[in-house]
DOGU-376444 format. One line per 2 residues: number of its first residue (from 1); their letters; for each residue x, y, z of C-alpha. Coordinates in steps of 0.001 Angstrom, whole numbers. Layout:
BEGIN
NUM) a) X,Y,Z; ...
This chain:
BEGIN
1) xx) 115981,55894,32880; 114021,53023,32652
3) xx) 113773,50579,36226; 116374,48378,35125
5) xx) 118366,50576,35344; 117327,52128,38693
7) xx) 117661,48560,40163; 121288,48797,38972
9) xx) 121920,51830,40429; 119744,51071,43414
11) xx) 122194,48011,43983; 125095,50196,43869
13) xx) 124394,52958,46119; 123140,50766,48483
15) xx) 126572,48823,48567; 128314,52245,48884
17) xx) 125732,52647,52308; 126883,49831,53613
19) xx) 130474,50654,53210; 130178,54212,54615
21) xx) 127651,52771,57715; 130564,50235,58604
23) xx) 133406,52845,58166; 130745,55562,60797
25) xx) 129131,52985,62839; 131187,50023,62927
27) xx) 133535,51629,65335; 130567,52378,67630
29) xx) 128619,49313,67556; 131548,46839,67639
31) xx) 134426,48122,68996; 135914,44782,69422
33) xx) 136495,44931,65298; 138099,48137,65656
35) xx) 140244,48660,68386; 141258,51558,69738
37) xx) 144582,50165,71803; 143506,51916,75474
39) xx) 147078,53365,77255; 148935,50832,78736
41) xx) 149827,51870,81988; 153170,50625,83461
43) xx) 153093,48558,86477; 155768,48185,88978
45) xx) 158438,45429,87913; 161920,44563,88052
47) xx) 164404,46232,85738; 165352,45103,82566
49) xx) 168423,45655,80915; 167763,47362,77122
51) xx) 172280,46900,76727; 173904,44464,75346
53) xx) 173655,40625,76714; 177156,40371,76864
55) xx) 178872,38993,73944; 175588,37570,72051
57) xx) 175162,40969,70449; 171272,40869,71788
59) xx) 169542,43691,72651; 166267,44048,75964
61) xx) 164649,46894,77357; 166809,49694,79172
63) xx) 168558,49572,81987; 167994,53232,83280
65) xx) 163881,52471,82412; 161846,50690,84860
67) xx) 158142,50151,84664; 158277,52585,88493
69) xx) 159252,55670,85689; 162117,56413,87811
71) xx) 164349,59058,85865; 167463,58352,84234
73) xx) 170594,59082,85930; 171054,62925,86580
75) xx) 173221,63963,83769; 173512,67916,82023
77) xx) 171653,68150,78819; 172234,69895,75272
79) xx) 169674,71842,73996; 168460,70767,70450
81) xx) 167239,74056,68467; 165930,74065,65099
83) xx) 163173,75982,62907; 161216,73299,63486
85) xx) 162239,71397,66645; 162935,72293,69975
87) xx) 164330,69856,73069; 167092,68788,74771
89) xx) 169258,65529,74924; 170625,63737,77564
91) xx) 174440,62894,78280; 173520,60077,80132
93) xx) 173105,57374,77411; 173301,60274,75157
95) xx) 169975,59665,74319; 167568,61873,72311
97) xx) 164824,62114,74193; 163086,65363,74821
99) xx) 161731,66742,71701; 158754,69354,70349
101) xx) 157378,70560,66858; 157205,73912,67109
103) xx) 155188,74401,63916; 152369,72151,65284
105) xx) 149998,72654,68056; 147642,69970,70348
107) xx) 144829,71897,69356; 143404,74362,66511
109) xx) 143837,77046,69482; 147325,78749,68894
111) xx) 147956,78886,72121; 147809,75579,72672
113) xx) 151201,73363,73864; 153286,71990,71284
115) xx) 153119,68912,70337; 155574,67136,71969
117) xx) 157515,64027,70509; 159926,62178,72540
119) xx) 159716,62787,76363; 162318,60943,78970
121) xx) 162119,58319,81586; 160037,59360,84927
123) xx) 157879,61693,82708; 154281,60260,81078
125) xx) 154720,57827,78154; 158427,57613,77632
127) xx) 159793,57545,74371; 163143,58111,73068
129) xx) 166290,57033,70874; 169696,55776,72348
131) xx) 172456,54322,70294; 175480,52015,71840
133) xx) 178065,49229,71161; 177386,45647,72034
135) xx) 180502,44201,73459; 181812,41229,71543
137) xx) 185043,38792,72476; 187463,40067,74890
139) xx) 185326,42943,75834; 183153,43565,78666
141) xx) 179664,45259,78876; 181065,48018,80990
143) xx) 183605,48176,78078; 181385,49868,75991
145) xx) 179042,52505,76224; 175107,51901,77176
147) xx) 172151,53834,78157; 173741,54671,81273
149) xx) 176674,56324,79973; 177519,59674,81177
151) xx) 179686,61520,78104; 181803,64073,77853
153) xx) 180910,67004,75916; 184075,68523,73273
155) xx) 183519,72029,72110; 179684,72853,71104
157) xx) 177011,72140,73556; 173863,73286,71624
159) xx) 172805,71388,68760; 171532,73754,65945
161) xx) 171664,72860,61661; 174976,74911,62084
163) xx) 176390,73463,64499; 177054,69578,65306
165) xx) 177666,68602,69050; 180702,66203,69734
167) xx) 180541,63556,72585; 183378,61113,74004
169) xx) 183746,58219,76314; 186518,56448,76860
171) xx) 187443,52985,78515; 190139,51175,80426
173) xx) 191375,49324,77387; 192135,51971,74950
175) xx) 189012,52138,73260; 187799,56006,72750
177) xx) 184524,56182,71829; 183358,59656,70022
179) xx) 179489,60263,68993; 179307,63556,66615
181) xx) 175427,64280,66189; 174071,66783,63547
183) xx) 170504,68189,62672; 169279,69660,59774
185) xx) 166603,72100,59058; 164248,69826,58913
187) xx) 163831,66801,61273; 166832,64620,60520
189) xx) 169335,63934,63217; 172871,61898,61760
191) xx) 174460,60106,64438; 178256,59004,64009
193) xx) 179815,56601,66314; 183659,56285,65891
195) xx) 185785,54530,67986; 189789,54613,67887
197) xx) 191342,51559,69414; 195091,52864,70742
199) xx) 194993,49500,72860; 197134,46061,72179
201) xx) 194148,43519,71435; 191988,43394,68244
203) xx) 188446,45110,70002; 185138,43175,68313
205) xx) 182105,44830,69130; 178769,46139,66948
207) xx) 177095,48933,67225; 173133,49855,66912
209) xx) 170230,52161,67554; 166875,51648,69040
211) xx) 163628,53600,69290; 161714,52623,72807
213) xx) 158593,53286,73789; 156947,52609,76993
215) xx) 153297,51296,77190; 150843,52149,74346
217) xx) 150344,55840,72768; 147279,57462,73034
219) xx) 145836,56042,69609; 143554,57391,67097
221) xx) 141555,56416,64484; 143311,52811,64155
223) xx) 140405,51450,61754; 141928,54703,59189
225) xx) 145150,54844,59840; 147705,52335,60756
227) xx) 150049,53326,64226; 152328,51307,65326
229) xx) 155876,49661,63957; 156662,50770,59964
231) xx) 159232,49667,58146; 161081,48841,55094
233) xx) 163641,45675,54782; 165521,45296,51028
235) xx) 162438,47047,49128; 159501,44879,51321
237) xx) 157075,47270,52973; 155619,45815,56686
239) xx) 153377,47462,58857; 153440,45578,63167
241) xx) 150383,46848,65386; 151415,47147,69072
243) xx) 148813,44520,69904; 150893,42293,67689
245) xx) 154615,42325,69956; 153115,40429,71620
247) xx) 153185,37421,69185; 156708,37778,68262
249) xx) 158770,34405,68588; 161418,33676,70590
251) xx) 164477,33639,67967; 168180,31910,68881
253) xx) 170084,34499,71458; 167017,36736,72732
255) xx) 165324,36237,75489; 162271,38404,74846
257) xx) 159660,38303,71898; 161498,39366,69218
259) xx) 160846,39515,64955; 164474,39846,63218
261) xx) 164860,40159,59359; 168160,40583,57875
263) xx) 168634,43636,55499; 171347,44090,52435
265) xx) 170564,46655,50124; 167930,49193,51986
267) xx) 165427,50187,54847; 164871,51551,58275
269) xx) 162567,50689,61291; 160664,52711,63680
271) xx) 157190,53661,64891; 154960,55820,63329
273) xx) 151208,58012,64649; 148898,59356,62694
275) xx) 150511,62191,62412; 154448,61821,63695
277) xx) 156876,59384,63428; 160135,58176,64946
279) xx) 162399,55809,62207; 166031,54894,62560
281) xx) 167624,54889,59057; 170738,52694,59092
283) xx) 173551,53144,55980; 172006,52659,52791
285) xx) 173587,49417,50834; 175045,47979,53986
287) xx) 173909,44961,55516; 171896,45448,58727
289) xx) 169670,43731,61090; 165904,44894,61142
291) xx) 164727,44304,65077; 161323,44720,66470
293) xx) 161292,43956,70128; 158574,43823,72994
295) xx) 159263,43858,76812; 156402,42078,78008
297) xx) 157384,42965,82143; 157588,46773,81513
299) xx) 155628,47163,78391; 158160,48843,76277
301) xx) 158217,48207,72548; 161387,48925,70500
303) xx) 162526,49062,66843; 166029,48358,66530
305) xx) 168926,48830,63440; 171951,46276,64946
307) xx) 175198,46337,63054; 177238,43682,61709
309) xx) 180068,43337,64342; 183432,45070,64093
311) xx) 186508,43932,64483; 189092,46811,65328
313) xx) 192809,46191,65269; 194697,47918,67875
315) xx) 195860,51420,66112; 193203,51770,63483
317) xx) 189589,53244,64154; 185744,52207,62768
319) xx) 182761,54317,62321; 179272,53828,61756
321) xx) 176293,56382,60720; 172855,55976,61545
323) xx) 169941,58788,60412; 166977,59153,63122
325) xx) 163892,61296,61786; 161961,62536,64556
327) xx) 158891,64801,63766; 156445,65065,62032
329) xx) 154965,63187,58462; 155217,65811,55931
331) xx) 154819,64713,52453; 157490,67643,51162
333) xx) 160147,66422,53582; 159766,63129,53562
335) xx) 159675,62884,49760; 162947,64790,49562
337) xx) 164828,62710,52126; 163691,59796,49986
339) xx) 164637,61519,46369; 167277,63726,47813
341) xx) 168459,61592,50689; 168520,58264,48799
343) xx) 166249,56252,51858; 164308,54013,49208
345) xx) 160278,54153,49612; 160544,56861,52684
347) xx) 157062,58227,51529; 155424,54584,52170
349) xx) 156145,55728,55786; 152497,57770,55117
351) xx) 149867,55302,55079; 148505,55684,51266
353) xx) 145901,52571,52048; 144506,49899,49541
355) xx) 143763,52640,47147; 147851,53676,46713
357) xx) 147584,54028,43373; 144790,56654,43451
359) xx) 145905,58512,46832; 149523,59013,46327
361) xx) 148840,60913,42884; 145581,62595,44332
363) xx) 147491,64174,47516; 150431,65556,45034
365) xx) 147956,67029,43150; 145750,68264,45986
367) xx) 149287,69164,47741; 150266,71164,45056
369) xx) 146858,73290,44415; 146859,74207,47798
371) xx) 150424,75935,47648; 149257,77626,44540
373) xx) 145931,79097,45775; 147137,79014,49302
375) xx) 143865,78052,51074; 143238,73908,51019
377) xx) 139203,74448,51010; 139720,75617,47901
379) xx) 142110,73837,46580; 139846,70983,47707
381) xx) 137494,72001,45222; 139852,72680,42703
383) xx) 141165,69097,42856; 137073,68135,42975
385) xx) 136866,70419,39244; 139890,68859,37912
387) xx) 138602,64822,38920; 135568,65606,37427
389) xx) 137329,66911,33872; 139470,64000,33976
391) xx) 136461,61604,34146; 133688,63702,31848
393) xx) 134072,61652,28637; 132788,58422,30633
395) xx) 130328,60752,32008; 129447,62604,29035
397) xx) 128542,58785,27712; 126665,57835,30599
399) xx) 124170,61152,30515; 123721,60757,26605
401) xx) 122629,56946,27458; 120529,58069,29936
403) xx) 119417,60762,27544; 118664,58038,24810
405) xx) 116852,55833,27220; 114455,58666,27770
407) xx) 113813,58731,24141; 112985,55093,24509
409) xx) 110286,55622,26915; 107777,55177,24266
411) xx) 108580,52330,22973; 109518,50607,25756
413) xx) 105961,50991,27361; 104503,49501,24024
415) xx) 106560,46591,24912; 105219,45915,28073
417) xx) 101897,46355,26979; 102888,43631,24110
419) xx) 104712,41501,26135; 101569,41555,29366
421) xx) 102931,39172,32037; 105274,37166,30141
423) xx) 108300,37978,31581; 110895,36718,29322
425) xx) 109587,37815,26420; 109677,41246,27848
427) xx) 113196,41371,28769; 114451,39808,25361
429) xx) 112688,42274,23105; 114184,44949,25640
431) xx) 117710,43701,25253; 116872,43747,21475
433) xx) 115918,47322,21393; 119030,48599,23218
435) xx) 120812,46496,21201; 119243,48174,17645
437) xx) 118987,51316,19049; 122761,51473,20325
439) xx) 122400,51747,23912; 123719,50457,26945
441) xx) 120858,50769,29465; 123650,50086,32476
443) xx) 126019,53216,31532; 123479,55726,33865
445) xx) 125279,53521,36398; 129142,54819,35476
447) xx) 129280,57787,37166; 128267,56326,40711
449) xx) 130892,53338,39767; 133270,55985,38798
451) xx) 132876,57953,42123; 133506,54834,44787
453) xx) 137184,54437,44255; 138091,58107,43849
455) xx) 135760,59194,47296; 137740,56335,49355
457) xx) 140866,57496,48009; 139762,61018,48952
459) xx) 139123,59939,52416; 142014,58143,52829
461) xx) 144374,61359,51775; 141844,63862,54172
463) xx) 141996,61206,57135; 145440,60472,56801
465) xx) 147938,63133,55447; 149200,65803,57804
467) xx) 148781,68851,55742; 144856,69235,56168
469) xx) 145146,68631,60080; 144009,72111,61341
471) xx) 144248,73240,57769; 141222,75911,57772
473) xx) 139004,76875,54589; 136578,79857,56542
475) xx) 134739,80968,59087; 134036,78140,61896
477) xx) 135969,75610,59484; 139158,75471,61268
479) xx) 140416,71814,60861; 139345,70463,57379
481) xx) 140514,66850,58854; 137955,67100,61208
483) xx) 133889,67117,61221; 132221,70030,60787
485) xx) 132245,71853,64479; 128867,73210,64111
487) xx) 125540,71924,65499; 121905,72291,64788
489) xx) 121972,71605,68802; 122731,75576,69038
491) xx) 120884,76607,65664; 124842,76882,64988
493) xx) 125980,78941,67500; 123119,81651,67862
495) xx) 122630,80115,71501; 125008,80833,74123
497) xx) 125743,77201,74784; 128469,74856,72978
499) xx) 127507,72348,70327; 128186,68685,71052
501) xx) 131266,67375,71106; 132308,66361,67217
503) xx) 132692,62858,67148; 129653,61624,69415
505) xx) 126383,60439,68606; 124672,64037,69796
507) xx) 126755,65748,67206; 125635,63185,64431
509) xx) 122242,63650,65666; 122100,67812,65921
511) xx) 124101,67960,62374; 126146,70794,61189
513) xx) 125407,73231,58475; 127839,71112,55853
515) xx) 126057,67695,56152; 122846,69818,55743
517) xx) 123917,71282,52530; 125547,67930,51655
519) xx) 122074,66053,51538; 120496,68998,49326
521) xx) 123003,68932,46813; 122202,64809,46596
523) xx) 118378,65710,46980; 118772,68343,43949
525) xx) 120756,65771,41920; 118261,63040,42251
527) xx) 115181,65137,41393; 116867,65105,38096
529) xx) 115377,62359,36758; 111794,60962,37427
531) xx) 110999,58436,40497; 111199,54774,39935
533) xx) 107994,53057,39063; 108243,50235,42202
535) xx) 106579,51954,45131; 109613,50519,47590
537) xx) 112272,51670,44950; 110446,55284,45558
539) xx) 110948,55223,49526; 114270,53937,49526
541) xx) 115120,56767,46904; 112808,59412,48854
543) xx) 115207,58545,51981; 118607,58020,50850
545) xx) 120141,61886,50242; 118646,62515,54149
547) xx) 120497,59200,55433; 123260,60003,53699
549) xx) 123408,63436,55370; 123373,62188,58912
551) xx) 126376,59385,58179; 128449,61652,56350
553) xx) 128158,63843,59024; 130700,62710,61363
555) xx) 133139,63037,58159; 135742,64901,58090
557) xx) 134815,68521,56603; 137405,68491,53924
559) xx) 135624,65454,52614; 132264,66796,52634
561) xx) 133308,69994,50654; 134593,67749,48266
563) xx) 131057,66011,47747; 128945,69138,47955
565) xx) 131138,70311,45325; 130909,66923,43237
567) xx) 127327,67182,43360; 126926,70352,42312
569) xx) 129088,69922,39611; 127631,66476,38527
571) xx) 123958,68219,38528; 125206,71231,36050
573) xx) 127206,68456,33472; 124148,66016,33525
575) xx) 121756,68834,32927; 123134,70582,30269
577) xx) 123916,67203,28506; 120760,65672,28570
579) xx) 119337,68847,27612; 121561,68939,25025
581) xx) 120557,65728,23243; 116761,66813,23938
583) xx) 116130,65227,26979; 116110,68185,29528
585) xx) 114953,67193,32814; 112354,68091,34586
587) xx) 114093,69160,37407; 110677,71472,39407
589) xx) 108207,68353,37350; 110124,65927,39432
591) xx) 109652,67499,42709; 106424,68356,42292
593) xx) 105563,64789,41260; 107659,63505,43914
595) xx) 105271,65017,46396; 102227,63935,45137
597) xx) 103139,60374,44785; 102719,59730,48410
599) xx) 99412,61197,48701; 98371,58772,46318
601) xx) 99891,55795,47566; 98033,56670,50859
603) xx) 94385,56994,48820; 94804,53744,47099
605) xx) 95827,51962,50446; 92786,53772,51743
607) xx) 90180,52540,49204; 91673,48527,49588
């Protein structure tokens, strides 16, 4: 490989440095550019109504929330069980708002508390669903029911997948209102609202749903993943940080910062973590109104479907559906609810990144080796053996170039010595020899190339999807979405005290035994091929597989198996195919060389 080439590739792993330094230390040294929302706390403030302005069919915060957390009125609750949930919801409001995963845990500990979803009014960081009626002409807000409701229950009072719970209300006018909620197996509630009108006037009212949340979640890794509003409004994909409510406008009829988009054909609303969401999922093909809402006083955000309104003649009846998923962002469930279910681009609800087109196919495939071999550290490297097959051909051409540049080695240095310091003359007879000898001196390049895209589309599907969160390979590697736990700062547990904290500069600094294996694997590969000619070319070459070791370090694990593997792999293909077409490497002629370089660097420095 002659230096030309080296520059090229030089250029381009330097790049990648830059791009890994600002994805590791960016978030450290400017925090500003990446924010990582703090908790908003509430502060004391009136009350604001989240019901219905009267007639206007407008929607604020809740009227049984207050930024003091007082608890919603005392009411009984039904208990929500499930294989995979477990909570409670309130008759007051009948509002969902007490909810666990049982098949996920706060911790890799099993013993840990579940992680907990929706949680009510006067405990910490309230979040919940509540569906109602906006009163429209000839009807008053205590006409219809609100947050504040207190229902009656009719036959079942425990909501399981086999049995639906029934809840009425009725008014003074002849409006009965009945609300039959059902769950499935998975994490899909389906909320009916009927309403029979047995009075003498025509009733006009609209119904809706909204997701609140008071203050800020605790966030994670915003600069990776998004958090905040998601939704989808007649096939158009948006994404609202909190820090963005805010900035909503002040529309016709609202009162508070509000962003409305009318819907026709399909979508749903709600808020989405890393790792959960909470999305209202109005009827499919109906028109709807697409609401995100912020409560600047209290702090509450809220995604809201709204209803076209009704008009109900006196003896006839009206019912609406609206689907809530609560839990959490499995790629099997939420791909069948979108196949099965008919909600239209449900799986966007994961954030797939820039790189879509490369993640979303990657995860299937890395989704589905891991339920055939049944351990994802090894279907991580699986998925690393079949990438690599998928892109030999370009690499196969790309090792037989560099291969044939080696070959060229000869000739080239009769050039120079031709040539002496004219420059030009130098590079055009070059150009002509790769051009009569067939070879591209910038293919020893492809492989690097090759490997940017696919290794940010890796770590978007490792930092991102839910399956490798406290998905273990073996031993100490527990949580393949996390760094690697271990720390030279114990000589990896062999001293009775605990390693640093993953995640903070001591832990970068005292490295685990994955990084360390990481920058051998890129040590071995470079050795393959001799040392560039430029003394600075050398150093930054000498250094990089070391620097690279400490900045990968704070990776997540999953990721760095992948590369240890990819190196390994990359250093048996280009071996046995330059060795193939007579080129072997010197591989041990390398090193050695390598180490004596310095020595006479120093003796020459020494001597001027």
């Amino acid at each position: 490989m002659d230096d030309q080439n080296k520059n090229l590739i030089l250029a381009t792993a330097l790049s990648f440095m830059v791009i890994l330094a600002w994805f590791v230390g960016g978030p450290m040294l400017f925090p500003q550019w990446f924010p990582a929302e703090p908790v908003a706390q509430q502060t004391a403030a009136p009350a604001t109504s989240a019901e219905p302005e009267a007639a206007t069919a407008t929607l604020g915060a809740d009227a049984a929330t207050t930024a003091t957390n007082e608890p919603a009125p005392e009411a009984p609750r039904l208990v929500i069980d499930t294989p995979k949930l477990s909570g409670s919801l309130s008759l007051a409001g009948g509002r969902i708002d007490d909810l666990s995963l049982k098949d996920y845990r706060e911790t890799v500990d099993p013993t840990s508390p579940q992680v907990r979803l929706l949680s009510p009014v006067g405990k910490e960081h309230p979040y919940y669903a509540v569906f109602g009626w906006l009163a429209g002409n000839g009807l008053e807000p205590a006409d219809v029911p609100d947050a504040k409701t207190q229902w009656a229950v009719v036959g079942n009072a425990n909501l399981t997948p086999d049995a639906p719970v029934t809840l009425q209300w009725q008014n003074t006018k002849g409006l009965t209102f009945t609300r039959t909620i059902s769950i499935d197996a998975d994490f899909m509630f389906t909320v009916t609202d009927k309403v029979d009108n047995a009075g003498t006037a025509e009733a006009r009212l609209a119904p809706y749903g909204i997701v609140a949340r008071h203050g800020l979640p605790k966030l994670q890794n915003t600069y990776i993943v998004h958090e905040g509003l998601v939704r989808r409004t007649d096939g158009t994909f948006g994404e609202v940080d909190y820090a963005d409510f805010a900035d909503f406008p002040l529309p016709e009829g609202e009162t508070l910062p509000t962003e409305k988009l009318a819907a026709s054909t399909d979508g749903w609303i709600g808020f989405t973590d890393h790792y959960w969401m909470t999305t209202l999922v109005p009827e499919q093909g109906k028109p709807w109104t697409s609401i995100a809402k912020f409560v600047p006083q209290n702090n509450i955000y809220q995604a809201e479907v709204r209803h076209d309104v009704m008009a109900i003649a006196p003896g006839t009846s009206a019912e609406v559906t609206t689907r809530l998923y609560a839990g959490a962002k499995e790629w099997d469930t939420i791909r069948g609810y979108q196949n099965e279910g008919g909600i239209a681009g449900f799986i966007d609800s994961i954030d797939w990144g820039w790189f879509y087109f490369l993640t979303k196919p990657i995860f299937a495939l890395l989704h589905w080796l891991n339920i055939t071999i049944g351990n994802m550290g090894l279907a991580i490297i699986a998925l690393t053996f079949v990438l690599k097959i998928l892109v030999l051909p370009l690499a196969y051409k790309s090792y037989v170039s560099m291969a044939r540049m080696k070959e060229l080695q000869p000739e080239m240095e009769a050039l120079k010595e031709r040539a002496g310091e004219d420059k030009q003359k130098l590079q055009k007879e070059m150009m002509q020899l790769y051009k009569d000898k067939k070879v591209n001196p910038a293919a020893g390049c492809l492989p690097i190339l090759i490997q940017i895209p696919i290794f940010f589309a890796l770590f978007k599907v490792i930092s991102v999807t839910l399956e490798l969160r406290h998905a273990s390979f073996f031993g100490w590697l527990n949580d393949l979405a996390a760094p690697d736990s271990s720390s030279l700062y114990n000589l990896f547990g062999l001293f009775p005290w605990d390693a640093p904290a993953t995640g903070s500069l001591t832990h970068m600094i005292f490295i685990g035994i994955l990084p360390i294996i990481l920058g051998i694997t890129m040590w071995m590969q470079q050795k393959l091929n001799p040392a560039p000619t430029d003394p600075i070319q050398q150093q930054i070459f000498a250094w990089m597989p070391w620097v690279f070791m400490f900045m990968m370090s704070t990776f997540a694990s999953g990721l760095i198996i992948y590369w240890i593997t990819n190196n390994t792999i990359t250093f048996i293909q280009q071996y046995l195919i330059m060795a193939s077409h007579g080129s072997r490497p010197d591989f041990f002629g390398n090193i050695k060389a390598s180490v004596k370089k310095p020595a006479a660097v120093s003796d020459k420095s020494k001597k001027k």
